[in-house]
C-alpha atoms as one frame of an Amber mdcrd trajectory, in Angstrom:
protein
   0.000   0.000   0.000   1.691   3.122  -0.786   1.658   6.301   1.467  -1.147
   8.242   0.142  -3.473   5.047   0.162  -2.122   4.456   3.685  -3.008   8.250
   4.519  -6.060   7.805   2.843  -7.810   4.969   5.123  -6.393   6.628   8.098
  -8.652   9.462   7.582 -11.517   7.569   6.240 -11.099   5.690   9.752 -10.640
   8.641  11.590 -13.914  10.043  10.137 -16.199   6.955  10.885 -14.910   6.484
  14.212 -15.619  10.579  14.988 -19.123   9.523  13.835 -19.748   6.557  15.582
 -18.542   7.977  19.018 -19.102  11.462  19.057 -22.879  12.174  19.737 -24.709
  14.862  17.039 -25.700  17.987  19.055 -28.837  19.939  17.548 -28.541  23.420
  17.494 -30.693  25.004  20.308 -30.440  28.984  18.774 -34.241  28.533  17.804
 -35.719  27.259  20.112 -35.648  27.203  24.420 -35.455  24.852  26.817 -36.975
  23.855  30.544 -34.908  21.987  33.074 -36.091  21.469  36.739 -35.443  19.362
  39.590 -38.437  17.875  41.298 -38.382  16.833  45.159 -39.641  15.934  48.927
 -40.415  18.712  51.667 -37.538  16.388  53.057 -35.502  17.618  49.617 -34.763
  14.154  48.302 -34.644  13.557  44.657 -38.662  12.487  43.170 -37.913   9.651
  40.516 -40.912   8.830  37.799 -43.079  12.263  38.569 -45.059  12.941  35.363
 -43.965  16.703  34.138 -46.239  18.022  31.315 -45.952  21.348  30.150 -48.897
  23.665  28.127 -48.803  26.398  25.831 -51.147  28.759  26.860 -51.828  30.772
  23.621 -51.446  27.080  21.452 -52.743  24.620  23.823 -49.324  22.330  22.428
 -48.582  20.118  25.161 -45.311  18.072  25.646 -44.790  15.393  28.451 -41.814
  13.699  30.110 -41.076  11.786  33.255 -38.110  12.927  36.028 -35.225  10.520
  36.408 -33.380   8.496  38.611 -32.124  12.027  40.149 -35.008  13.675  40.118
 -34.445  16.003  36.700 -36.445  16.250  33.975 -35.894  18.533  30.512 -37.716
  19.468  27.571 -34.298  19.978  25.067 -36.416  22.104  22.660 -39.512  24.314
  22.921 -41.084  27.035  21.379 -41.058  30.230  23.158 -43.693  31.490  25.011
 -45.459  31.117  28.112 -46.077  28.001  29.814 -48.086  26.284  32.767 -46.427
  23.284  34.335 -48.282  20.333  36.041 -46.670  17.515  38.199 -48.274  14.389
  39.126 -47.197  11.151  40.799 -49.135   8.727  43.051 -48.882   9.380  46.487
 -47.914  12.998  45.888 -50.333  16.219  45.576 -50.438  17.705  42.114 -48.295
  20.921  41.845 -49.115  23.277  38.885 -46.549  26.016  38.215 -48.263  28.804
  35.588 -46.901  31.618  34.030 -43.636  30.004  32.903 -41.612  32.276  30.197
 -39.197  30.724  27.812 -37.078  32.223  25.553 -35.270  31.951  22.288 -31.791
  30.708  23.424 -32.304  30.519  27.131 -32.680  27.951  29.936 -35.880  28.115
  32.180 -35.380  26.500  35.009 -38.552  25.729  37.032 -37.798  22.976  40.416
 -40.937  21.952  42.509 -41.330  20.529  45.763 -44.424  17.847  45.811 -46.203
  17.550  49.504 -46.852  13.703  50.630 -50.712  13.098  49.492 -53.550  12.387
  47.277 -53.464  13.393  43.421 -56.772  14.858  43.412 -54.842  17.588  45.988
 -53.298  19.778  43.820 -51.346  23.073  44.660 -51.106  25.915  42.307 -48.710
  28.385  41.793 -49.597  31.287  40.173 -46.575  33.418  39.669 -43.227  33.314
  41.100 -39.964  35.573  41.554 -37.851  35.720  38.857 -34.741  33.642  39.213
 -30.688  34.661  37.765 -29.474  32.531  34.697 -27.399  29.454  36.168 -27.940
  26.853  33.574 -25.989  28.863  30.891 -22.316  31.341  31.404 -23.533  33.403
  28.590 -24.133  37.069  28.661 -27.319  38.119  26.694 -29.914  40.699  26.821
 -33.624  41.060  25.283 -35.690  43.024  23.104 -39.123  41.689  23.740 -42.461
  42.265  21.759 -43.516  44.340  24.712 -40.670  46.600  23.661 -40.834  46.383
  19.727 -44.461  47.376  20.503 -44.421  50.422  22.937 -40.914  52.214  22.392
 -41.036  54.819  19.609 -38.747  53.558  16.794 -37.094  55.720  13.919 -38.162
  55.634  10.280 -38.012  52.590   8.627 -39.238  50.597  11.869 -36.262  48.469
  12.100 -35.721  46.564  15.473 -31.946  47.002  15.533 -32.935  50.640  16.732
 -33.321  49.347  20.181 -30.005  47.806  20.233 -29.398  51.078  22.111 -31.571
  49.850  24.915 -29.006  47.377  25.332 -25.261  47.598  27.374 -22.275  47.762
  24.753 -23.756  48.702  22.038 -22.871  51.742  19.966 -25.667  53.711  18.440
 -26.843  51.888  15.523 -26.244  54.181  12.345 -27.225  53.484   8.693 -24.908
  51.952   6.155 -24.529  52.641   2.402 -26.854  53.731  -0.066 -30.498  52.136
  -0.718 -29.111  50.108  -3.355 -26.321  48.435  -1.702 -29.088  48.123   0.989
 -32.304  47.666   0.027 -33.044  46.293   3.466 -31.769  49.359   4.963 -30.650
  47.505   7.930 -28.050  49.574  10.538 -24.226  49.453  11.106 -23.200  48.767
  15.634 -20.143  47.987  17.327 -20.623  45.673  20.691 -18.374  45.810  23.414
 -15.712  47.788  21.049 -15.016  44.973  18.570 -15.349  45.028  14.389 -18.799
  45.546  13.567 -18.123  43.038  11.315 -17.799  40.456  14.200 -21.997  40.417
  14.545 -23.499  36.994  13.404 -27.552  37.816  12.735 -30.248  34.930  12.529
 -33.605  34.737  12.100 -35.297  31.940  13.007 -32.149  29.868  13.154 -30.890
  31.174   9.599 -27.853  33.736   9.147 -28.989  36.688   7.314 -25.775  38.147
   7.359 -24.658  39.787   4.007 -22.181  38.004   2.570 -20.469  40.647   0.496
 -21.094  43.380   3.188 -20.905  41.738   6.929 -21.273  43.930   8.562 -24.682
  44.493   7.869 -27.825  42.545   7.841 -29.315  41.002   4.184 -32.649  41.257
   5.572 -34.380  43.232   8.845 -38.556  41.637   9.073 -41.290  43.787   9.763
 -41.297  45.212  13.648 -44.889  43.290  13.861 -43.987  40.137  12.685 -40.804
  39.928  15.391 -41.785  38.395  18.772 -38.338  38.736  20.459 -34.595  39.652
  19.926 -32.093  37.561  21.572 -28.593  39.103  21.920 -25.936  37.249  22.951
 -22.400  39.923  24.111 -20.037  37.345  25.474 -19.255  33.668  26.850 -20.742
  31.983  23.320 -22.057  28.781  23.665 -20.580  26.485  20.855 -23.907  26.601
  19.043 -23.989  30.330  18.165 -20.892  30.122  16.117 -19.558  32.793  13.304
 -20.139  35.325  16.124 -17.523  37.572  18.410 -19.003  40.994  19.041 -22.913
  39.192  19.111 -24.850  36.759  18.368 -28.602  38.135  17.610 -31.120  36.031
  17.622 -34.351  36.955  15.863 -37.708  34.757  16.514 -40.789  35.498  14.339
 -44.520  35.348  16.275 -45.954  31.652  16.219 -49.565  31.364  15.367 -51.636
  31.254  17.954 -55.530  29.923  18.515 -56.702  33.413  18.658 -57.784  36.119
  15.317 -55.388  39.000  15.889 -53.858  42.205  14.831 -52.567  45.988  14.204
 -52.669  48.993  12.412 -50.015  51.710  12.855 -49.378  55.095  11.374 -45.733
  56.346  12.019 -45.727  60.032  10.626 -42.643  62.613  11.125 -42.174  66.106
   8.978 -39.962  69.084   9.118 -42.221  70.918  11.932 -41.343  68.082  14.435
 -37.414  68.503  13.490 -34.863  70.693  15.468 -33.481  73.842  13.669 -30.066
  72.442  12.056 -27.222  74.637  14.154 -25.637  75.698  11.268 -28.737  76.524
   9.318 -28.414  80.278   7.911 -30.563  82.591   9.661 -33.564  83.631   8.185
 -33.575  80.007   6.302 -36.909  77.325   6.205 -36.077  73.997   7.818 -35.557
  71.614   4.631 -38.656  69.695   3.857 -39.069  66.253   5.155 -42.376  64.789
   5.616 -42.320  60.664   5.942 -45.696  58.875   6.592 -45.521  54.824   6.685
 -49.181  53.381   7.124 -49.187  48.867   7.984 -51.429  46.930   9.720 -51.563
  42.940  10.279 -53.499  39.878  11.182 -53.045  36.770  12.343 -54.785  33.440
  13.670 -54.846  29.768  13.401 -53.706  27.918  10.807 -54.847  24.622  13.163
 -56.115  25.366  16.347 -53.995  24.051  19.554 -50.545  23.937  17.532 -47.685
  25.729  16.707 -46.651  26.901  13.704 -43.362  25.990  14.800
């Protein structure tokens, strides 16, 4: 066997043997994920405890049992918000409601079941909001709360609010409407190339290949339910990212008709005087009005479009 046939089936063994042993890992950028320990008022470990989880606008529900330890996890889920229930025989029912989870986070939601029957059941309505241990990231959120109620410039792009966020310079735009026709905005986070941002949407880059720096494509403000932003301590999955990692998610459906209508208007009356403008000089004309509205509903009813 000569030496490149020799070098050959090395690396043809080297590559089956990667695959056999090393476990594929799906990307968890699109979706979130609940974790949760469930246990005694003595605090030891509940094996076999039934965990289902509900989606309140959807009505999707996903089910799973705790292990050996105690833990249970739901990998990937939708975002949104969530009651939990948690039955086992011998053991009151606990329901836990008002669970968030986000795009590219960790909720972690533990429960302590009291010794009795499972007709009992204990709910919990609400809870305090707990710090991020199940992830060394560094992230921040734009949520649709936000998109909705903060005044944003013309154009009604989301990466306007980037300013709400630490480390970001104020986003500016970039090049001429035919270069881009998306007209998305030009940052720097935490003081490194603004070429360094990796932007997805819904798991996709959208990052312009010829231009980086910039995004190939910004969605309408009402079709974005929240902005994930990721500044520091990337998680593998993330990848092609070292100032941030933004994360956009697009609304689900839900089992409910809705909808908007917006009027953004702006004109030279509600514009400062330029400093340098010559006295005695008119303001320069600019009058922008931008009329949308939307809808939305079911394409099934107790699904996701997910």
């Amino acid at each position: 066997m000569s030496p490149l046939q020799r070098l050959t089936a090395f690396v043809t063994l080297l590559l089956a043997s990667n695959a056999i042993l090393i476990p594929r890992a799906s990307a968890q950028v699109l979706y979130g994920s609940m974790v949760g320990n469930v246990d005694d008022s003595t605090n030891a470990s509940i094996p076999g405890v039934s965990v289902r989880i509900t989606e309140t606008q959807t009505n999707q529900t996903r089910e799973t049992v705790t292990d050996e330890l105690g833990l249970f996890r739901f990998p990937a889920i939708p975002g949104g918000t969530y009651d939990v229930v948690f039955t086992k025989e011998g053991f009151q029912s606990l329901t836990r409601g008002g669970i968030q989870v986000r795009t590219n986070s960790v909720s972690r939601v533990d429960a302590t079941l009291a010794v009795g029957a499972v007709a009992e059941s204990v709910e919990v309505s609400a809870q305090a909001g707990l710090l991020q241990t199940d992830r060394s990231d560094v992230r921040g959120e734009v949520t649709s709360q936000t998109l909705g109620n903060l005044p944003v410039p013309t154009n009604r792009n989301f990466q306007n609010l980037f300013i709400t966020l630490p480390g970001f310079t104020p986003p500016a735009n970039a090049f001429p409407v035919p270069t881009n026709p998306s007209r998305a905005l030009m940052f720097n986070v935490n003081g490194t190339s603004n070429t360094s941002v990796n932007t997805k949407i819904d798991g996709a880059s959208v990052t312009n290949v010829w231009l980086p720096h910039i995004a190939a494509y910004i969605p309408p403000l009402e079709s974005i339910d929240t902005v994930n932003v990721v500044t520091n301590s990337f998680d593998a999955e993330q990848g092609l990212a070292g100032g941030a990692a933004v994360n956009v998610q697009i609304k689900s459906g839900t089992n409910m008709i809705h909808g908007s209508a917006f009027e953004y208007h702006t004109d030279n009356a509600l514009k400062a005087k330029p400093f340098f403008l010559p006295v005695g000089q008119n303001k320069p004309k600019n009058v922008f009005n931008q009329f949308g509205a939307t809808v939305g509903g079911p394409v099934r009813k107790d699904s996701s479009t997910l």
